[in-house]
Each structure stands twice: as structure tokens, then as C-alpha cells.
C-alpha positions as CSV (number, residue, x, y, z in Angstrom):
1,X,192.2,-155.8,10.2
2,X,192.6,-152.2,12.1
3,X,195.5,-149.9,11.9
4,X,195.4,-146.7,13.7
5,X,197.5,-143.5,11.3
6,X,198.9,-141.1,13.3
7,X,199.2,-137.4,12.4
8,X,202.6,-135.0,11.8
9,X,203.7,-132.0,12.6
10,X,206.1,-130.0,10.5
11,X,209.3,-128.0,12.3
12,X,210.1,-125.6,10.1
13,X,209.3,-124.9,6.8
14,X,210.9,-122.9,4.1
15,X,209.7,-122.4,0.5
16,X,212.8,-122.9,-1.5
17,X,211.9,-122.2,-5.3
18,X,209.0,-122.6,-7.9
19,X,209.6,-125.6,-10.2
20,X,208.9,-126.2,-13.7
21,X,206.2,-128.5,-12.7
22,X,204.1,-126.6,-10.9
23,X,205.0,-127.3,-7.4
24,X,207.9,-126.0,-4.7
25,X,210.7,-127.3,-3.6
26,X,211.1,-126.9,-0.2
27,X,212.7,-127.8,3.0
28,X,211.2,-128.9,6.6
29,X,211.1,-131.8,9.1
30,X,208.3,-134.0,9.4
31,X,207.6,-135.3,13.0
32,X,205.1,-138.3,14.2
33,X,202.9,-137.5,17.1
34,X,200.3,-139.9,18.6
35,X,197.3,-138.6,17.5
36,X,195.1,-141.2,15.7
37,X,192.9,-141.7,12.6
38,X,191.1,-145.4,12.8
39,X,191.3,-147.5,9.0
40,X,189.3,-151.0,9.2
41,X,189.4,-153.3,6.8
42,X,187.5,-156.2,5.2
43,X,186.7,-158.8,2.4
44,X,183.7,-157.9,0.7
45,X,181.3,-161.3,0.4
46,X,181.5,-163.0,-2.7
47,X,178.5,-160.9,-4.2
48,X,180.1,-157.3,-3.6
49,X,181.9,-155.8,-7.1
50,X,182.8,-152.5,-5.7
51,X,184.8,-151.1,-3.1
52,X,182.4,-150.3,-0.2
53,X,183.6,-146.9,1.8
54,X,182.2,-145.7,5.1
55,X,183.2,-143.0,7.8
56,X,183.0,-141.9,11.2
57,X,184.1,-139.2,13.8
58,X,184.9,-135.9,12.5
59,X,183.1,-134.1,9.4
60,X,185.5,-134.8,6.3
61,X,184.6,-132.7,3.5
62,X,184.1,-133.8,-0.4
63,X,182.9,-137.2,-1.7
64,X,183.9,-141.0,-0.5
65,X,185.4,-140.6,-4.1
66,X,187.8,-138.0,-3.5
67,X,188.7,-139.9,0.1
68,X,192.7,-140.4,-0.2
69,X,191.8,-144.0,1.6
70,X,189.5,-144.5,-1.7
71,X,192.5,-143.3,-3.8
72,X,194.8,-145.9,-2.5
73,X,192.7,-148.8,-2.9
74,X,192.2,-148.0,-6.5
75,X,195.8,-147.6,-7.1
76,X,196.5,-150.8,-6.0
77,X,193.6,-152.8,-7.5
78,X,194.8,-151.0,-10.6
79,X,198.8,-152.3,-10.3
80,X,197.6,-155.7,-8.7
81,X,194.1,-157.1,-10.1
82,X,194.2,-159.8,-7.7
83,X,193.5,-157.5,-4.9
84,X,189.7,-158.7,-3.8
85,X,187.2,-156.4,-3.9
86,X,187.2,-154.7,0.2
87,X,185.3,-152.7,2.3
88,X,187.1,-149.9,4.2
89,X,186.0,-147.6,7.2
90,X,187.6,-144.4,8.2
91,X,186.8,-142.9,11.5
92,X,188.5,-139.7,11.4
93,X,190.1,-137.7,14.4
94,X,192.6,-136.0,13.3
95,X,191.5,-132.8,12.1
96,X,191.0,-132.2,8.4
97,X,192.4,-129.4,6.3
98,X,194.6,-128.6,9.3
99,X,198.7,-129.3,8.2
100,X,198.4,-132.2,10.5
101,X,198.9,-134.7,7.5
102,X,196.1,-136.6,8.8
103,X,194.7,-137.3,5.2
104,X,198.1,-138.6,3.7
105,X,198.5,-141.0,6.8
106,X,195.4,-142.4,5.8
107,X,196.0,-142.7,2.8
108,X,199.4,-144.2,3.4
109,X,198.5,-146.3,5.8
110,X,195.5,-148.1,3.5
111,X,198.4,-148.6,1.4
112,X,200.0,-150.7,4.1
113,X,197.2,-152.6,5.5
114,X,196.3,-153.7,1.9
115,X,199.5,-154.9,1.8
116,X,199.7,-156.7,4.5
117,X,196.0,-158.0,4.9
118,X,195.9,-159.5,1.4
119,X,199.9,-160.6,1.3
120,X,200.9,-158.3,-2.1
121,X,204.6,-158.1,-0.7
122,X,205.1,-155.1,-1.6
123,X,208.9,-153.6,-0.4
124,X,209.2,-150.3,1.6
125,X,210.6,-148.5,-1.7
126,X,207.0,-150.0,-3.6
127,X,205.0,-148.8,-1.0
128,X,206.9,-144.9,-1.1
129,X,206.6,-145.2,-4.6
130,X,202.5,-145.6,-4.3
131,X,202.6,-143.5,-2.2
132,X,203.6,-140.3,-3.7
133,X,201.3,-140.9,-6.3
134,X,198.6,-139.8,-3.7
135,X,200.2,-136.8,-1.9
136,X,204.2,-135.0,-1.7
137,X,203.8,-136.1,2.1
138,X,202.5,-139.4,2.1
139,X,205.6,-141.3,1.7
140,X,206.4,-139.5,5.1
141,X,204.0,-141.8,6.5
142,X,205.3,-145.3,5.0
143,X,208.3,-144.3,6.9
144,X,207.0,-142.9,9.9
145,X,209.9,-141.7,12.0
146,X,211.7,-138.1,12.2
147,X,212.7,-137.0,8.8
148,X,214.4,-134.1,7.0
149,X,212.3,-133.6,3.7
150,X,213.1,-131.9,0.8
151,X,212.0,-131.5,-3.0
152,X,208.5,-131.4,-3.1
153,X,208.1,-133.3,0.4
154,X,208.8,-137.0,-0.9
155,X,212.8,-136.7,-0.4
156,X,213.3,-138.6,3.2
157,X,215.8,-138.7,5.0
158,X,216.1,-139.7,8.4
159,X,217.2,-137.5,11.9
160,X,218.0,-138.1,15.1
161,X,215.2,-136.0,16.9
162,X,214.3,-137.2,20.2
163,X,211.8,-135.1,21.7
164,X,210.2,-137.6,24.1
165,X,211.3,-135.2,27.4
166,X,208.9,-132.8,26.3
167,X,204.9,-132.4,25.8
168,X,202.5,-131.0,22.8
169,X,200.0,-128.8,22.6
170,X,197.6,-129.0,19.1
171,X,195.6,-126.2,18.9
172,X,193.1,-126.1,15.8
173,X,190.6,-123.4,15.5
174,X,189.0,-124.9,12.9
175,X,189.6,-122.8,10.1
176,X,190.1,-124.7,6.7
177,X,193.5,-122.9,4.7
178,X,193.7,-123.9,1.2
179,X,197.2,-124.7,0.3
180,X,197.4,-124.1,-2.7
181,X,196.3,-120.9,-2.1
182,X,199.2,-120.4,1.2
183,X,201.6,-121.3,-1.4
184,X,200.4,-118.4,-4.1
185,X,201.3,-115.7,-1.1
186,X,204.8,-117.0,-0.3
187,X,208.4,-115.5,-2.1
188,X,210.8,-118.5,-2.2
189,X,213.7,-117.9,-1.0
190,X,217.1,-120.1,-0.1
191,X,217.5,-120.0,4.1
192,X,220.7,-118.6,5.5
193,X,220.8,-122.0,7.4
194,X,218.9,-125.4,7.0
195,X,216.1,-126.9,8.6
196,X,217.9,-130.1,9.3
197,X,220.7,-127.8,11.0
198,X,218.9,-125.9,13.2
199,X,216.5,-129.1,14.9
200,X,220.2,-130.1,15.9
201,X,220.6,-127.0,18.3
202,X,219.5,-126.4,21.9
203,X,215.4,-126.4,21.4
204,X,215.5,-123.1,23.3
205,X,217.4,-121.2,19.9
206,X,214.1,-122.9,17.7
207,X,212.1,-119.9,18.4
208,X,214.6,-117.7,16.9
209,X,215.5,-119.6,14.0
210,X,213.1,-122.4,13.4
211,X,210.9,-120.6,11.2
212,X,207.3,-122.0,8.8
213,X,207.1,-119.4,5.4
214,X,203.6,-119.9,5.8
215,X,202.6,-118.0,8.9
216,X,203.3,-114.5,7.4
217,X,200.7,-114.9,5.2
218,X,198.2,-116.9,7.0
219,X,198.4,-115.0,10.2
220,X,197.7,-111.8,8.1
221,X,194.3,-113.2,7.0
222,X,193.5,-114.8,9.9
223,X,195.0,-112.9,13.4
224,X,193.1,-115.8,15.4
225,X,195.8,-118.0,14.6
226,X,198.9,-116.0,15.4
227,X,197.3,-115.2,18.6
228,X,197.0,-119.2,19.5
229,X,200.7,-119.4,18.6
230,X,201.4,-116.2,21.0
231,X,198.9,-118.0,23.7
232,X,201.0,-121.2,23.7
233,X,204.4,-119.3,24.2
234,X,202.6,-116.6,26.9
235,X,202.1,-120.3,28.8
236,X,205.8,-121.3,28.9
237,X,206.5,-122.9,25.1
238,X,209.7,-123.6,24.6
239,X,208.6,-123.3,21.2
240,X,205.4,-122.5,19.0
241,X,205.0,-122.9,16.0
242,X,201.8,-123.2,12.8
243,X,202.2,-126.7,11.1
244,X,202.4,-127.0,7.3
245,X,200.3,-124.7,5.9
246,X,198.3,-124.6,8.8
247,X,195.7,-124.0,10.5
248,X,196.6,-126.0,13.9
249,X,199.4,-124.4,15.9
250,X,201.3,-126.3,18.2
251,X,203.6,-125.3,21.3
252,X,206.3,-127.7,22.8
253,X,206.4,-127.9,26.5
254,X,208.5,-129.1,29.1
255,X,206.8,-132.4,30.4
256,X,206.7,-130.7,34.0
257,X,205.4,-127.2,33.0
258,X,202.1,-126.2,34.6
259,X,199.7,-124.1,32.5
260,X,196.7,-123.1,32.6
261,X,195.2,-122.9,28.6
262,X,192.0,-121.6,27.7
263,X,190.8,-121.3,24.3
264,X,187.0,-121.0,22.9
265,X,185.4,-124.6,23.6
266,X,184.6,-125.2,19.6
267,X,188.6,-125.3,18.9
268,X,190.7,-128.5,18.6
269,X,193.0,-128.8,21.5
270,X,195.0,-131.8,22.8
271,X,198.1,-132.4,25.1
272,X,200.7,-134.9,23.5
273,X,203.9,-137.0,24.4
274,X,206.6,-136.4,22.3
């Protein structure tokens, strides 16, 4: 069986407060875009006693080990023994490292073709449960529609966004930010006004107000990427913005804006219906 996880992009993003634990607790909205990863997968035969993992497409870094769609196999064969023994391929396009979420959807999504292909029955909440055991954002993707998230990212809760009378534009330059890292070099801070309030204004007071805590910081290291987000909005954006903790930058477009982009040929860059 094939299923096809699609990437996010994050409006907004504020940096609330430090926890106890370690992490932040913070505030943004996640929104689906089509952009596509590929997951396959397949009984072993009879003779296989370990998980076979292959890939394709784009260059992921690390080990098959570390892969989040790796991670999610074994955390089910753990809770469910039954679960035979499988063989999983990941073509990746979605860019890695890039606060496109495109690791988490994998992951998420192997959680919900395991489920399906080998009939575990495992409920909506089951699924979010397993998967924020693999990532803050990757109950995002059991969901899969517009969502106001809070704590730590797992806290979903759905919004009426409609943004299907516009276009994207992704921009990646291919720059890897470490997020751990982007969060060290942010102040939390409590917003004068919420995400989830301001994504229910006019789209044209978003460039005002709609604002990601990560791009002071990460356009101070690296300039190339505040200039793609300057790019986008010198072409007509209605608004630009870095997602997550970056590096892609995306603009939103009317559907029947003409514009000419150019950017270096190595960078990522696709045009999207919202």
C-alpha cells in the first residue's frame, strides 16, 4: 500500500515561555499544503525478521535508524507484537531540515498506513497519542486539516482557514537550521494578540501582525533568507512569511497575480494551491 504525506506550513509563530521540561510552549497555526513525500509498504516474505528500510528522491541525512518512518514502525511492533515484520520505502520530496514538517508527516503517516494495511484499529486519539511520541508536530499530521496549536505543538484544535483563492510560493535555499539551536536565540514572550485571532482578519493585515519569533534570529545569521522573504513580497505577496524554524520561506499570492521569480537554480522553489 502507498500513501502520499503532505508537508505544512506554519502562520505565525510565537515563543510563549520555557517549561520545566525542557521544551516551549508556544503558539502558531499549522496549515496542509500539497506537497508530497511517497511511503510504500509491504509484507516482508516469511523468511525476513527485520524491518527492511529503503529511500529515494532527495538526500535525507543520518541513518535508516534514526528515520522517523523507522521510529514509527518500531513503536508500534513494540505496543502490538502481532504487527508482521514489513518493508517500508520513503521517497522523499519534501525538503529536509526545512520547517516544512515533511519528517513528522512521514512519520505520522507510517503510523496510519500500518494501521490500516495490517487492521490494528487503532482510534484517531491512539494514533495522536503515538504520535507525539515521535515529534510535538506530528499529531498535526494524524489530523491533517487547519489547526491552532499550542503547548508544545501537540495541542490541536481546529480553524476555519480557507485559503484555497490564493497560491504558494516555497522557496528553500537549502540551508539546514538546527532547531534546537533557533530556539536557544529566542526571548519568550506572551503576544499582545493571538495567532488564532489574527488568521481570522483580512489576509492583507497578516503582514503586519502575523509574525514567526524565529526569523529575527535566523535572518541575522543567514541574510539569504530574509532576502527570499523580501523577494516574494517585492513580487506582489500578500504575505511572506519563514516557516517553523525555517529555512523555506513562503509568500501567499493571489491566484491571478503574474510574477516573474528568479532565484539561484540550486534552491527549492514550487508554486502551490491553497
Amino acid at each position: 500500500m502507498i500513501i502520499f504525506p503532505n508537508c505544512k506550513i506554519n502562520l505565525g509563530l510565537r515563543i510563549l515561555r520555557k517549561r520545566s521540561d525542557g521544551y516551549h510552549d508556544l503558539e502558531t497555526i499549522f496549515y496542509p499544503l500539497p506537497l508530497y513525500d511517497i511511503v510504500e509498504i509491504v509484507r516482508s516474505p516469511g523468511d525476513n525478521s527485520a524491518l527492511s528500510f529503503s529511500t529515494s528522491g532527495s538526500l535525507i541525512d543520518g541513518n535508516n535508524d534514526d528515520n522517523l518512518c523507522v521510529k514509527a514502525y518500531e513503536l508500534l511492533k513494540r505496543n502490538y507484537s502481532t504487527l508482521p515484520v514489513a518493508k517500508i520505502h520513503l521517497h522523499k520530496a519534501i525538503p529536509t531540515g526545512a520547517g516544512m514538517g515533511g519528517g513528522s508527516a512521514d512519520a505520522s503517516f507510517t503510523l496510519k498506513l500500518l494501521n490500516e494495511k495490517f487492521g490494528l484499529q487503532l482510534s484517531t486519539e491512539q494514533l495522536i497519542g503515538h504520535a507525539l511520541q515521535l515529534g510535538s508536530d506530528c499529531p498535526f499530521f494524524i489530523i491533517n486539516k487547519p489547526a491552532f496549536a499550542g503547548g508544545r505543538g501537540e495541542i490541536l484544535k481546529p480553524v476555519s482557514l480557507d485559503l484555497s483563492a490564493y497560491k504558494f510560493i516555497i522557496v528553500n535555499p537549502g540551508i539546514h537550521i538546527n532547531t534546537a539551536n533557533a530556539f536557544s536565540t529566542v526571548t519568550p514572550a506572551l503576544p499582545s494578540k493571538s495567532v488564532k485571532e489574527i488568521i481570522q482578519q483580512s489576509i492583507d493585515s497578516w503582514k503586519n501582525e502575523l509574525i514567526n519569533d524565529f526569523e529575527k534570529s535566523v535572518f541575522l545569521q543567514y541574510p539569504e533568507i530574509e532576502e527570499i522573504k523580501s523577494k516574494l513580497y517585492d513580487n506582489g505577496a500578500v504575505y511572506a512569511s519563514m516557516s517553523g524554524s525555517g529555512s523555506t520561506v513562503y509568500g501567499i499570492f493571489k491566484k491571478d497575480a503574474a510574477a516573474d521569480h528568479h532565484f539561484p537554480s540550486h534552491y527549492f522553489f514550487k508554486e502551490l494551491n491553497g
